[in-house]
N, C-alpha and C positions, 0 to 999 in steps of 0.2 A: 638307338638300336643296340642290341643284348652283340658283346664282343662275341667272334668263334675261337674255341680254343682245342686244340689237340687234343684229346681222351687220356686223361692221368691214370695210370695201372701203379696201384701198391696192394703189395701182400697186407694181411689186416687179420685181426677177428672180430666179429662180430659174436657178440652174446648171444647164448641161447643156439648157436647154430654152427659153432666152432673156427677156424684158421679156413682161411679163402685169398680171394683177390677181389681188393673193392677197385670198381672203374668208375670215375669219375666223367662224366660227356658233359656236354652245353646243355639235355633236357633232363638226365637224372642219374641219382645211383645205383649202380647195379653190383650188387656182393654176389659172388659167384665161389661155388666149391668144387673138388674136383670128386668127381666118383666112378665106380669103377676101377678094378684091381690091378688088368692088366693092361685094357687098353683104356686109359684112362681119356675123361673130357671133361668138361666145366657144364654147371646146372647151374642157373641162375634161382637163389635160395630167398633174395631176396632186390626190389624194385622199387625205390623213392622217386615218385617226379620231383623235379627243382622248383616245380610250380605249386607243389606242397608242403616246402619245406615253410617252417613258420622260423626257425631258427638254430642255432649252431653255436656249441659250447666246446671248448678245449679244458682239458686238464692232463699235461703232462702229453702220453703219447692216446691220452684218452679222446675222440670225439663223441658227442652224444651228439646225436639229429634227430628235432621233435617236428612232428610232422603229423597233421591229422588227428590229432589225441593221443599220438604213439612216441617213443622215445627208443632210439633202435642207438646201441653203443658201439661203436666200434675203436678196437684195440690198433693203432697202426705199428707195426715193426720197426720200422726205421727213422730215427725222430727226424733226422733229414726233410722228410716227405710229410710230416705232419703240420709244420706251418703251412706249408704249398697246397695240400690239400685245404689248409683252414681255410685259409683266403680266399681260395679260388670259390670256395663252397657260400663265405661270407657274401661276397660280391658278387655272387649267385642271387643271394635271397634277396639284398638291397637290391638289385636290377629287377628284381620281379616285384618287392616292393613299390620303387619309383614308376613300373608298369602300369602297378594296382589302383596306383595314386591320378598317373595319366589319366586312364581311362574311365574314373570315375569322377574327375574333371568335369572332363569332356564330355562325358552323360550328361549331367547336372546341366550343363550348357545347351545344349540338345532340348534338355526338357524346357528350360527356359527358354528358347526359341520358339517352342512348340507353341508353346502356353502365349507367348504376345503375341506372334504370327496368326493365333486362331482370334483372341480378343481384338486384334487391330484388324481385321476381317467384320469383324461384328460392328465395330466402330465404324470402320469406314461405311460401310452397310446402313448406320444408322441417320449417318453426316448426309449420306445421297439423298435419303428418305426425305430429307430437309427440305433440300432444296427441288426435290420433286414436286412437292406438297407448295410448293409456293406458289408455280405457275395455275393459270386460269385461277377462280375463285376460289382463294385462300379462304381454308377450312381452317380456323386459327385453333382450335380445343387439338384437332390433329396434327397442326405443327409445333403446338407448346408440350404434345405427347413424343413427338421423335426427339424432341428434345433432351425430354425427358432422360427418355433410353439414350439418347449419346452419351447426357452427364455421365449418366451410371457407367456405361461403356470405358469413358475416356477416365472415369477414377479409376476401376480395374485394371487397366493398362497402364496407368502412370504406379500402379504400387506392387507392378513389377520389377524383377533385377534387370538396369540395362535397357530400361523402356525407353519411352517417350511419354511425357508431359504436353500433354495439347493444354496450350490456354484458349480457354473456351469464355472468360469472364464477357469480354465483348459482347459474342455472341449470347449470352444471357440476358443482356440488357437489353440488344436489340429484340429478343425473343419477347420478352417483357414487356416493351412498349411498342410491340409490333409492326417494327420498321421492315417490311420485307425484300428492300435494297441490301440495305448495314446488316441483316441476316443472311443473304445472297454471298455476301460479300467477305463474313467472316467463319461460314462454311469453307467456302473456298480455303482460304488462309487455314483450317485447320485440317483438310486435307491435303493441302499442300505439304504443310509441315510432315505429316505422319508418314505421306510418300516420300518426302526427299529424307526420310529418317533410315527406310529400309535400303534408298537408293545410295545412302551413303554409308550404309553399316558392312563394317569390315570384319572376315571372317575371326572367328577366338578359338576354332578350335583345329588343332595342327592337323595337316594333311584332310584338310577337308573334304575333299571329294568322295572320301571313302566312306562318309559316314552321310545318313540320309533320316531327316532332314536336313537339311543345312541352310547358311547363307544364302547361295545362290539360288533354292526353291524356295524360300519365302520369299526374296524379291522377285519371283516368277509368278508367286500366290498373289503376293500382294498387287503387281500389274495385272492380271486376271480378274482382280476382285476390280481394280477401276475401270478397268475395259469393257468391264460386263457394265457394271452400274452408270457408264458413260452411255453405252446401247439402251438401257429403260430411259435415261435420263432425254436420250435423243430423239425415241418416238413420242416423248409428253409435249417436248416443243419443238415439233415435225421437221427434225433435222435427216440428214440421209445420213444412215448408223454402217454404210456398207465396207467402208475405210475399219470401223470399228470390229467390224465382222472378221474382217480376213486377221487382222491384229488379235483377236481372241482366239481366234484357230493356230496359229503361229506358236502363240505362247502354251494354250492347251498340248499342241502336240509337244513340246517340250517337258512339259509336265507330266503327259503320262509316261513319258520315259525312263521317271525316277524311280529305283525300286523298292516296291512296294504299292505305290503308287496304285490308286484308285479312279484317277482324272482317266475319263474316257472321251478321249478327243474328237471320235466318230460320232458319238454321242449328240456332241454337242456341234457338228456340220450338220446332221442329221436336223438339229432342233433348227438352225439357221438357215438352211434353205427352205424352211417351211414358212421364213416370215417373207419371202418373195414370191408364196404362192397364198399363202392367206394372211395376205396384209391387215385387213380387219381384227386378227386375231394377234398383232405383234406385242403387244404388252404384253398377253398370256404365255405366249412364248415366252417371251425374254424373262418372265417372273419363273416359269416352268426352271428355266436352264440356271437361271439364278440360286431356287433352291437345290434343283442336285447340283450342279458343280460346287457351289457352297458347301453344300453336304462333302463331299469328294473333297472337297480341299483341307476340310477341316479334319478330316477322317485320316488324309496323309500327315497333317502333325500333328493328330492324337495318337499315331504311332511311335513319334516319337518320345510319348509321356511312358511308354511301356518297361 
């Protein structure tokens, strides 16, 4: 946090505009001259932010402040006041520096969130497809295809900053020699991992609340992305998805809370009470809500790639 300091008043000149009083504050400089013959008052001739200042040179009682492509000199009077001013002015520009440096961190972090939070969506998307595809008559050309797309999935995700690495080699062999237990079973194990990845991922970037995406919405994305895929997953093998249901609206409406946020919670009650009045029609739903909420989720951290 940038220190606060009391307003420094010295007499000065400044080139080009003659003898004044430069005042130093916490956001900028301000040279002031006085005019008027008899009743005299202060004009402000000239206005530096501290957030433009790019840097600050002494010689003697001379300060030069380059700022913006500009170089504006001022003359201080009393040499007293001209280290005080230097410093204060120095410790200025590094604070707004180490600012500069913060918050483009913290972007960079942001984006890299964005970017695995969306791909580990797609992934996990892809790992369900798996194991959906398995029950009743296994169509093997179309599970050696989801597969396909996981591989691709899970190398995109692993050759990000700060990912996760699914090992999948198991599951390729079972895929391979089409074991559809030991493929069952090392789906599982690679969803696992991917969720207990975000469920244990600790925040990196300070004060996080205040910045959006974050931490806490992609472990909300990512629970949303398996709640949903748990509900398709449970009408293929005629489980009651209705536990699931309330658990996706729960997390939805938390989600659209965040700002910006795209996730429409109503939306998607809307789409779920529909699967208790046309049951026949529950996979179309659930596939319905799958791609827009999908859309929506992906859409609130590709805001954050901005």
């Amino acid at each position: 946090m940038t220190a606060t300091h009391a307003d420094l008043t010295v007499k000065s000149r400044l080139r080009n505009f003659g003898d004044g009083v430069m005042v130093l504050a916490d956001d900028a400089v301000k040279f002031y001259v006085e005019t008027g013959r008899f009743r005299k008052h202060r004009k402000i001739v000239r206005e530096i932010p501290l957030s433009d200042v790019e840097s600050v040179e002494r010689q003697g009682n001379d300060l030069s402040i380059f700022w913006k492509g500009t170089t504006d000199m001022f003359v201080i009077a009393q040499l007293s006041q001209v280290e005080l001013t230097f410093e204060r002015m120095t410790a200025a520009v590094k604070e707004r520096t180490k600012d500069a440096e913060k918050k483009e961190a913290n972007d960079q972090k942001q984006v890299e969130l964005a970017q695995m939070t969306a791909n580990a969506m797609e992934t996990a998307d892809s790992l369900f497809d798996i194991l959906r595809n398995l029950h009743g008559r296994v169509d093997w050309s179309l599970v050696e295809n989801n597969f396909k797309q996981s591989e691709e999935k899970v190398k995109n995700l692993a050759s990000q900053p700060n990912s996760v690495c699914l090992d999948i080699r198991y599951l390729s062999a079972a895929v391979r020699e089409r074991r559809p237990k030991e493929i069952a079973e090392k789906t599982h194990d690679a969803l696992k991992a991917l969720h207990e990845h975000f469920e244990g991922m600790a925040s990196s970037v300070e004060k996080e609340e205040q910045f959006h995406p974050n931490s806490r919405d992609a472990r909300l994305s990512i629970q949303a992305n398996y709640v949903l895929n748990d509900l398709l997953l449970g009408t293929v093998v005629g489980e009651d998805v209705g536990k699931e249901g309330g658990e996706l609206l729960k997390i939805t409406d938390a989600l659209s809370k965040v700002p910006d946020s795209k996730v429409d919670a109503e939306e998607v009650k809307a789409a779920l009470d529909r699967l208790c009045v046309e049951k026949e029609k529950q996979n179309l739903i659930l596939a319905e809500i799958r791609s827009v909420l999908g859309r929506q989720l992906k859409e609130l951290f590709r805001s954050g790639e901005d």
